[in-house]
N, C-alpha and C positions, 0 to 999 in steps of 0.2 A: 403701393410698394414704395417704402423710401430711395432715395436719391444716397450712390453710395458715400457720398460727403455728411448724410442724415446718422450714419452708422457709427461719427465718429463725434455728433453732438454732445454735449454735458446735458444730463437729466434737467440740471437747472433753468435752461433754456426754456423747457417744458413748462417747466413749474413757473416760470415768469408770465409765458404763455396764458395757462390757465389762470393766475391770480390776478392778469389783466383783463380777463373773462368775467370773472366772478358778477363784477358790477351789473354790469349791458346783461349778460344771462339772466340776475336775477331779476332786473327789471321786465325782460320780457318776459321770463315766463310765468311771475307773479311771483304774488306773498304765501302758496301753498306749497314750498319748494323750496329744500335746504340745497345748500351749494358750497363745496370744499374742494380742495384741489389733491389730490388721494394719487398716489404712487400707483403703477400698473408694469405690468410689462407687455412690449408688443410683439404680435408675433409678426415675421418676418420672409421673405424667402419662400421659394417655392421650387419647384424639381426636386434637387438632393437635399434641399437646403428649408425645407418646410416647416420646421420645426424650430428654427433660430427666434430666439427670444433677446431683445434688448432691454434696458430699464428705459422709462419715459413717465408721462404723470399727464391725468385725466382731469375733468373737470366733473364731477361727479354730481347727479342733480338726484334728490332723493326727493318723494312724496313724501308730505307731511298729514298725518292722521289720516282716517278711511283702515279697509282692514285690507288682507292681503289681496282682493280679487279687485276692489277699488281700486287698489294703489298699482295692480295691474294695468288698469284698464288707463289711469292719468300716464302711465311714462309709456303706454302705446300710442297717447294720446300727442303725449308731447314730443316724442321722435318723430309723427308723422309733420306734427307743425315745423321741424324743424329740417326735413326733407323737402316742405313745401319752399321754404326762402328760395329768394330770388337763385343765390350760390346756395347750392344743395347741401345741409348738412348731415354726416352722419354718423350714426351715435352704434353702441350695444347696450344691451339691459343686460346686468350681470347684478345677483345679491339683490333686489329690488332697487335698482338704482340705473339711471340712463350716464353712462360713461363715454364723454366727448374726451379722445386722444390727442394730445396738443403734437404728440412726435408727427400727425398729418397737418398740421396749423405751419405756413413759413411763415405767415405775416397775417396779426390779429386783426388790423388794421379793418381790412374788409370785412372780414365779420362783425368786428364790433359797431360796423357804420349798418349794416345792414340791420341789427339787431335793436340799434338805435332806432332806426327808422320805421319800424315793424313795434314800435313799444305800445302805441296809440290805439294800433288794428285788433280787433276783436280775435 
């Protein structure tokens, strides 16, 4: 759940986020995997307030070729790689696509070192 100082962030912040992603992303998770930084909204809020929707921006990683029960099985494949990282990361599949929220990123920094370091491992 964001920090209520997160509620009064500019989208762009997001989007700087994820297009400082893009690189260390695609290196880790290879050359079969498009990667774009794609608008989302998050949701928010829980009790009364469960339903509150913010704007924010994702780091969207798509499978590339296989059909749909293939490309299934890669962004199950690759949400789990990405829960295994040291810092745990966590994603949604929406539209055939694994959708990483940058409104939960404060600082790329860590991930991007992690991600770095994790390029080499099978």
């Amino acid at each position: 759940e964001p920090h209520d100082d997160q509620q009064q962030v500019s989208p762009d912040r997001y989007r700087r986020h994820g297009r400082a992603l893009i690189g260390p992303l695609s290196r880790w998770a290879g050359q079969d995997w498009h990667l774009d930084v794609t608008e989302v909204r998050s949701q928010i809020g829980s009790g009364s307030l469960p339903l509150d929707l913010l704007p924010s921006a994702a780091v969207r990683l798509t499978p590339q070729g296989g059909n749909k029960r293939q490309r299934g099985r890669q962004l199950k494949a690759l949400s789990a790689r990405l829960r295994q990282l040291p810092i745990p990361v966590i994603g949604r599949i929406a539209e055939e696509a694994l959708l990483l929220d940058c409104r939960c990123l404060e600082d790329a920094g860590p991930l991007v070192a992690q991600l770095e370091a994790g390029v080499h491992e099978p």
